[in-house]
N, C-alpha and C positions, 0 to 999 in steps of 0.2 A: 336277684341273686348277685349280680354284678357289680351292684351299688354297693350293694353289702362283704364284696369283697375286698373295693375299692376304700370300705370306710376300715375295713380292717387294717388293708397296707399299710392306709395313712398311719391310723393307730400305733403301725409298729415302727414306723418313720419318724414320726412326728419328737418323740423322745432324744432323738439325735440331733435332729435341728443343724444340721450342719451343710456349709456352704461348700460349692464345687472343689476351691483348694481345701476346705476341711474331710471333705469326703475324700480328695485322691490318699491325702498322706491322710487318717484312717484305714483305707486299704493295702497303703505302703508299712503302716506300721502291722498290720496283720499277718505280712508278707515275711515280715524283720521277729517277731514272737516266733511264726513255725521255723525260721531260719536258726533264732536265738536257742530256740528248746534243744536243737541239733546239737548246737555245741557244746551247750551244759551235758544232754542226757548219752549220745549216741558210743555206745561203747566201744566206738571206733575210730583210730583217730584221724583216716583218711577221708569217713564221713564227715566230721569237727573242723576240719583242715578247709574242705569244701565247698560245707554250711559257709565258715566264716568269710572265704572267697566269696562268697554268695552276700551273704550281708552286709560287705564294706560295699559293694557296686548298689546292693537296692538304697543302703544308706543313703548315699550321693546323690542317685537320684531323686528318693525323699526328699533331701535338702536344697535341690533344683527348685523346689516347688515354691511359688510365690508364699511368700509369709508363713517360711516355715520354721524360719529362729522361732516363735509365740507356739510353736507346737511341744508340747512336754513329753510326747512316747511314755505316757503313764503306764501303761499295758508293757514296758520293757523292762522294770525299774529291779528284775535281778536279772536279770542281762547283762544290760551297758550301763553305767553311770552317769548322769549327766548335773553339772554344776554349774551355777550363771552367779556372777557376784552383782552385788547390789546394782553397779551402775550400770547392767544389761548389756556390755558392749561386746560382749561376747559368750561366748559358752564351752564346755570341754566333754568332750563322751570318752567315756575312756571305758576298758572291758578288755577279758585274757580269755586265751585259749591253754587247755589244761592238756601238755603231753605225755604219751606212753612212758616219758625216762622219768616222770617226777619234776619236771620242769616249767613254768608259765612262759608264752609265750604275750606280750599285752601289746593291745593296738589303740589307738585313739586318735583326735582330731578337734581342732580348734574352728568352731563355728562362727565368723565375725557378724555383729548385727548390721546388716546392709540391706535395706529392700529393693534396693534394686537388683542386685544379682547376689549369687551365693558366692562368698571368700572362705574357704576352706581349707587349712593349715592341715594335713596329715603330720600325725607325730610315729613316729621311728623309732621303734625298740632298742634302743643299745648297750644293754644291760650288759653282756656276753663282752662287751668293749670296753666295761669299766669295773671288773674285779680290784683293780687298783685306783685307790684316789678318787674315789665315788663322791666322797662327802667335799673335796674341794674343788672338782670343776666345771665351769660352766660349761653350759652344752646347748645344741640348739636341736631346732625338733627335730633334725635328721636322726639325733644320737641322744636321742630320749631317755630317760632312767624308768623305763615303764612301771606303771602304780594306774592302780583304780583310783582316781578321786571322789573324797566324799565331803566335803570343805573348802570352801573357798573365801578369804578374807583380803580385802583392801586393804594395803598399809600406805595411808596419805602422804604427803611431804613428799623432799624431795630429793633422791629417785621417790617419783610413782611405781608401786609396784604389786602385785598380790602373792599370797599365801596359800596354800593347798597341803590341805593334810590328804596321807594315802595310805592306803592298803598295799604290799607288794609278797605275794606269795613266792619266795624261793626255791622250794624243793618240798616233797614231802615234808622233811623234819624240821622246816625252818622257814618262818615268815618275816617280815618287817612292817615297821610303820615306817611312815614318811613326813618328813614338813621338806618342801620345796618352795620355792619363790618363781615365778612371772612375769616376768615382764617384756613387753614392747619395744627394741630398739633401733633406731635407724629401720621402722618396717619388718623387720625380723624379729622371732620371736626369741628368747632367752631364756633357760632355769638355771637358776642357781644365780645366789649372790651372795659374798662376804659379810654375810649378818651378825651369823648365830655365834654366841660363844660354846667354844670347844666344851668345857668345863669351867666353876667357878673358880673368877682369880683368875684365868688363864686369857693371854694377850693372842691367841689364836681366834680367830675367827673363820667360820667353814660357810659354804656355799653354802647346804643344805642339810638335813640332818635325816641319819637312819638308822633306826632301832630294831636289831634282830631279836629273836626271840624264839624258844622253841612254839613249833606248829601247834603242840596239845594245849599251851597255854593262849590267854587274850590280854593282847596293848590295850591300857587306855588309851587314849591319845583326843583331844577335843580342845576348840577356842572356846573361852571362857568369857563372855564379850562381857557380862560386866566389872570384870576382874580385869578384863584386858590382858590376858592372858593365856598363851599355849600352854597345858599341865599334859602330862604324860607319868604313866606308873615310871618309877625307877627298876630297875632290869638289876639283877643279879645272879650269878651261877649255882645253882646249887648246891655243891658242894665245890672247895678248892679247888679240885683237880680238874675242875672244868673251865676254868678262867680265862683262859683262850678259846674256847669254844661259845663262842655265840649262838647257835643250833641252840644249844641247852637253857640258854637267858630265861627268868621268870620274873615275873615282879612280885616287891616283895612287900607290897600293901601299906608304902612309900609313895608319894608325889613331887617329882619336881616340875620345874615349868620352864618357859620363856617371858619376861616383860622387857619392853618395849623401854628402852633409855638413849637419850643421844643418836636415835640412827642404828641402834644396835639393839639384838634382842642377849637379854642378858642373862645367866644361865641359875637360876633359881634355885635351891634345894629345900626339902622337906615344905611344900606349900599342904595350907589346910584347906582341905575340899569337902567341909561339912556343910555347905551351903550349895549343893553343886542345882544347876539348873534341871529342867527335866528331861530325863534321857531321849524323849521322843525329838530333842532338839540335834542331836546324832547318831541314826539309827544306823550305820552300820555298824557290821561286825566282823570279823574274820569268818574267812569260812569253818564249819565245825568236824567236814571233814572233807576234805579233799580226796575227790572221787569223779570221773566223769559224771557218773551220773546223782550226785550230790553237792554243789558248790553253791550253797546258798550266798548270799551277796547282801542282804538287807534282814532287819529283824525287824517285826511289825509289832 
């Protein structure tokens, strides 16, 4: 009876296969799902508030854990976000908490690939600090422009630097997309750079770029690597009277883009997206309703 017990454990062991640092962080990340479900579901926002105290600290020490950049937290993936660009040398979680006034709160953290110890950059909500002059300045991660990321692209040459498309839920009636830039300097980390053009024809160039848009609607927004190209729906107000209001923005089944000329991304209008890649290649989406206890983060 015993043996027969023992052939069963194995049995149900055996399918895991995993090694002493794959088994702590599996039970860190089981810790980080009941944590995650809190903030999404709990109709309250001093529970929310709590949880998420709760899950920056098991985080960390998640990431304590020997060889735990190569851990993916697949079981989190409408939680937190996580995005690593090609050359692995680092990685970004980013993920909000939804408050009682209609408002996101968003937290995240820069994991550097190091096996010897864990480098971990916390990034700084400063949203609240930047209702002015958003799109032209540089900030560093204390005074973050908080956005979920769900893209990350290299842009070679030089400056070295990457690219991050984002999700930014601003209020009930009113979401954004994002393109930010990355980079590295003197040690410190940087967003935003003088890339993007303002508009076509225009001798403006902005740090980073963000597109409002009413909440009921959906931004495209997606790299188009063999196009080599940012495309994003073109945004328009419904009727005139709304033309200062961004809240109201919809697209209007238009694309423009960004490509890449000189050092600068250059501002495109009406591109043709009848060849588009397969959506599975960008599966976020806005959330479809913003509610404690409904903020989906990913479409399958």
């Amino acid at each position: 009876m015993r043996f027969f017990l023992f052939l069963t454990l194995l049995a149900f062991l055996k399918p895991f296969n995993l090694s002493a640092q794959e088994l702590s962080m599996y039970q860190y990340e089981d810790s980080l799902k009941v944590l995650g479900n809190v903030i999404i579901n709990d109709t309250t926002e001093t529970a929310r508030s709590t949880a998420n105290e709760k899950f920056i600290k098991t985080l960390i020490n998640a990431l304590k854990t020997k060889g735990s950049f190569n851990y993916k937290f697949s079981r989190l993936q409408n939680i937190v976000s996580i995005v690593t660009p090609e050359d692995r040398k680092f990685r970004v979680f980013t993920w909000f908490v939804f408050s009682r006034n209609g408002n996101f709160r968003y937290y995240g953290a820069i994991q550097m690939s190091n096996p010897e110890k864990l480098e971990l950059i916390p990034l700084i909500d400063g949203t609240q600090e930047l209702e002015n002059g958003t799109e032209q300045t540089l900030l560093p991660s204390s005074k973050w422009l908080g956005s979920v990321y769900y893209n990350i692209t290299p842009v070679t040459g030089k400056p070295f630097y990457y690219i991050l498309l984002g999700w930014k839920g601003n209020s009930i009636e009113s979401s954004s997309k994002v393109i930010e830039t990355l980079s590295f300097e003197n040690g410190r980390v940087v967003f935003g750079k003088p890339v993007f053009q303002q508009e076509p024809k225009s001798n403006i160039y902005l740090a980073r770029r963000v597109f409002t848009y009413n909440s009921d609607a959906s931004m495209f927004l997606r790299y188009i690597k063999n196009d080599k190209v940012f495309a994003f729906d073109h945004l328009v107000p419904p009727h005139q009277e709304f033309q200062n209001s961004k809240d109201k923005y919809i697209p209007d089944l238009t694309y423009d883009g960004y490509k890449y000329k000189n050092g600068k991304w250059i501002y495109v209008e009406d591109l043709d997206l009848k060849n588009l890649p397969d959506e599975k290649d960008d599966s976020f989406v806005d959330p479809s309703k913003i509610t404690p206890s409904s903020i989906p983060i990913r479409k399958y």
